[in-house]
C-alpha positions in Angstrom: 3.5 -52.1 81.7 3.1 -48.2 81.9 4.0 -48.9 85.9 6.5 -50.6 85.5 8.0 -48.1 83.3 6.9 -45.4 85.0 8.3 -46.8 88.7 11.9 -47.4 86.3 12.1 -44.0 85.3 11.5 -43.1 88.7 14.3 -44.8 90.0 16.7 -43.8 87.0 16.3 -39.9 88.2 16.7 -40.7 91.9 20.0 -42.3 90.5 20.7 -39.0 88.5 19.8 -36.5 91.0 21.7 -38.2 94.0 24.9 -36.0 94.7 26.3 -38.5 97.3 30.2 -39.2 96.5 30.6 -37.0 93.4 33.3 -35.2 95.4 34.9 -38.2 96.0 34.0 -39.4 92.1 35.6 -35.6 91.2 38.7 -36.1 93.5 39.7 -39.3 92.3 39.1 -38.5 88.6 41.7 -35.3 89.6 44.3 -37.0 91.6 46.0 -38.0 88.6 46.2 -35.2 86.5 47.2 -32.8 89.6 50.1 -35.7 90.3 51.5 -35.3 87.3 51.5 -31.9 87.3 53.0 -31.6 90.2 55.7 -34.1 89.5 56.5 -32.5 86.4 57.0 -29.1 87.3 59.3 -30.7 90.1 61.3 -32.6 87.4 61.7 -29.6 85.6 62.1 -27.4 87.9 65.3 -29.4 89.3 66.6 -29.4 85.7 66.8 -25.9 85.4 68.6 -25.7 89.4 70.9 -28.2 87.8 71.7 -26.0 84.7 72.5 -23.1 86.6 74.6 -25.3 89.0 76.6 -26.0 85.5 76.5 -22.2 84.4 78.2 -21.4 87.5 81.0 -24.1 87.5 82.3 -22.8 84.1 82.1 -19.4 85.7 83.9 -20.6 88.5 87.0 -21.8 86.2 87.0 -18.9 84.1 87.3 -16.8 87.4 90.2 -19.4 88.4 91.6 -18.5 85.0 91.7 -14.8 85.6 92.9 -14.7 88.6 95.7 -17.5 88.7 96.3 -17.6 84.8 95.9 -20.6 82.4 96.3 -23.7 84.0 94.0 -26.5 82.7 94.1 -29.2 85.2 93.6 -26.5 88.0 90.5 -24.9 85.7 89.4 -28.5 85.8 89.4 -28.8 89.4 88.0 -25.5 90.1 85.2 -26.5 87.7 84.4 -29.8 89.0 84.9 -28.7 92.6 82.5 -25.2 92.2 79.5 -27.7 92.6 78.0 -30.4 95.0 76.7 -32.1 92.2 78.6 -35.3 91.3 79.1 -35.9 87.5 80.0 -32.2 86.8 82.8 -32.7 84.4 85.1 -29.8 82.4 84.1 -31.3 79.0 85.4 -30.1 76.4 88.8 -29.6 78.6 89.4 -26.0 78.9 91.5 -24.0 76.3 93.2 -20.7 75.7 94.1 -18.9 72.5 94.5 -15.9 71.2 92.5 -13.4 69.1 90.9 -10.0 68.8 87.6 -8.9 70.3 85.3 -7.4 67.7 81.8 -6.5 69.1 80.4 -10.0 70.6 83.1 -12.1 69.2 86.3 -13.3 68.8 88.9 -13.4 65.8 91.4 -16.1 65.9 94.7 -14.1 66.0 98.7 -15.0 66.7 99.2 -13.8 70.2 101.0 -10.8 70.4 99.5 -9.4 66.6 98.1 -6.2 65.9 94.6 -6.5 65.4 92.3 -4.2 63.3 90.7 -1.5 66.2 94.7 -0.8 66.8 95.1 -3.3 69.9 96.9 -6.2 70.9 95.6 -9.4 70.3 94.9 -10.4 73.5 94.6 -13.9 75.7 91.2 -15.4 76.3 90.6 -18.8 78.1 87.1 -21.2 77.8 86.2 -22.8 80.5 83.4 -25.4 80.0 81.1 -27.9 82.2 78.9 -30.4 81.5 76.3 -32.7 83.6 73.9 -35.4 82.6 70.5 -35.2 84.1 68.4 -37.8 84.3 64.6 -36.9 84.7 61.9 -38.8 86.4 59.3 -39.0 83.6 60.0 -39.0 79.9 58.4 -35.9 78.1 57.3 -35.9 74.3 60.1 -33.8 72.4 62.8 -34.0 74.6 65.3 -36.9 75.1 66.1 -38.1 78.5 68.7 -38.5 79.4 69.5 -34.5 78.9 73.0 -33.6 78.7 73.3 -29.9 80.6 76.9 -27.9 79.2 77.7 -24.3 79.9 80.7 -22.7 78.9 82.5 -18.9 79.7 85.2 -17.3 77.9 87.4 -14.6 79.5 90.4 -12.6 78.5 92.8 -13.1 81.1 95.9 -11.1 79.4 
């Protein structure tokens, strides 16, 4: 019986010590964990292109705005047409009003008031964009599918 145990216990640390395929044993244990990695910071990583795609098309009608004046079917088209990505939309449709800039915002005014610093109140147009992404994997916390929206206000007057 002692032999017998003795010859087991051999064989158990031959088992042990043998080092042939743990790379292999390592590598496939990794593969998934690196894959998702990878595929995540892709996924997010094309989110955040997309975003500043967006960014950039409400930029692109408030520039239309200053230069051509308030127009808001051709803010829409220069919005929409700023970016190759289909599904870029001008929602909420872009508007102009008037008020009085006072540090980092603006005070609802009647167009052509006085405001407070002395000034006229002045034009301003708001061009927005928005885009629906779609991501490849679903991440705890955040709702897919994400809704990207950007929006620029300029005085134009």
């Amino acid at each position: 019986m002692i032999a017998h145990r003795s010859s087991w216990l051999r064989k158990l640390r031959q088992v042990l010590g043998n080092r042939r395929g743990s790379v292999a044993m390592e590598f496939g244990l990794l593969i998934p964990v690196l894959s998702t990695t990878v595929v995540g910071v892709t996924d997010l990583s094309l989110g955040f292109v997309r975003k500043m795609a967006v960014q950039d098309a409400a930029e692109a009608g408030a520039q239309y705005a200053a230069l051509h004046g308030f127009s808001s079917s051709a803010i829409s088209s220069a919005i929409t047409g700023a970016t190759n990505l289909s599904g870029v939309s001008a929602t909420p449709a872009p508007s102009s009003s008037c008020g009085c800039a006072s540090g980092t915002s603006i005070a609802t005014a009647t167009c052509g008031s006085t405001c407070a610093s002395g000034q006229k109140a002045a034009t301003y147009v708001t061009s927005s964009a928005q885009y629906t992404y779609t991501m490849i994997l679903n991440y705890p916390g955040l709702s897919n599918p994400v809704t990207l929206s950007a929006a620029t206000t300029i005085r134009i007057q």
